[in-house]
N, C-alpha and C positions, 0 to 999 in steps of 0.2 A: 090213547090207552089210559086205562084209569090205574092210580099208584096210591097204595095208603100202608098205613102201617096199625095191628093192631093187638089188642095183650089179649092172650089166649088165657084162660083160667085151666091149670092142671094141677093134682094133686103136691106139686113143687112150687108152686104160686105162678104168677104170671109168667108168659110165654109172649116174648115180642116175635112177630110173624108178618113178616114184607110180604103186599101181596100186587098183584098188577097182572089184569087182563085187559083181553078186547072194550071198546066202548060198545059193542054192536050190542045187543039185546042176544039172547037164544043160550041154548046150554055150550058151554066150550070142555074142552076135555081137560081133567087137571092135573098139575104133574108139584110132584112135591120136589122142590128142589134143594138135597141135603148139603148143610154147611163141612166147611174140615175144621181142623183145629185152631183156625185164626180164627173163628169167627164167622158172623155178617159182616161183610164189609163191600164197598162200591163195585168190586167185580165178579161178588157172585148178585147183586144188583142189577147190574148189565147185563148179564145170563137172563136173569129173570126176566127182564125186558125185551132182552129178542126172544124170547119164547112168545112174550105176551103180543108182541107185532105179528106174530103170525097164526093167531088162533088159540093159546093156552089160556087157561085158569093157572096163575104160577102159586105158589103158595111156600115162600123159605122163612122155614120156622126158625129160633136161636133156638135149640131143642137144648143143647147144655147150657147150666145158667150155672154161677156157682151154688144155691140151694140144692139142684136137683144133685150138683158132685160130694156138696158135704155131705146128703143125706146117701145117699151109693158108698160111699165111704164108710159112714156108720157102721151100717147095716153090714158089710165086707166086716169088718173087725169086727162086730159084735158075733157075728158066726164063729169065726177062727180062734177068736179072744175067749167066750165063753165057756165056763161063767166067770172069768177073771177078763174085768175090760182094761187092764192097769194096761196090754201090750197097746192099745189104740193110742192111749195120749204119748205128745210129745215128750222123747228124753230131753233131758237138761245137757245142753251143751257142754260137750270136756274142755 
């Protein structure tokens, strides 16, 4: 099985994307396999892996990065805030 790891270029800046298929040659079927809230980490790796021993294109993207969460964030306050952004930044602690 072949295993690499590689940075996707998306409108949030890079995207790290675990991927591991077959060695054989020929098209494999690909399955995206979505992270939770921990993260990538070694056992959705091992998912990916037994996918990959038995015929898949695995493909587990880090789809949240914190760029893509501050800028989702922004954009969330600057709808609801607008035209006054003062409610987005942090209060000053009592």
């Amino acid at each position: 099985m072949i295993e690499k790891t590689l940075d996707i270029t998306t409108n949030d800046g890079e995207m790290k994307t675990f991927i591991c298929h077959p060695e054989r040659n020929g098209p494999s079927p690909a399955v995206f396999l979505l992270m939770d809230a921990h993260g990538i980490r070694e056992e959705l790796k091992d998912m990916a892996r037994r996918l990959g021993t038995v015929g898949y294109y695995v493909l587990l993207p880090a789809y949240i990065t914190a760029r893509a969460v501050i800028r989702s964030m922004d954009r969330m306050c600057r709808r609801r805030a607008a035209p006054s952004i003062s409610a987005c930044e942090p209060s000053a602690p009592r």
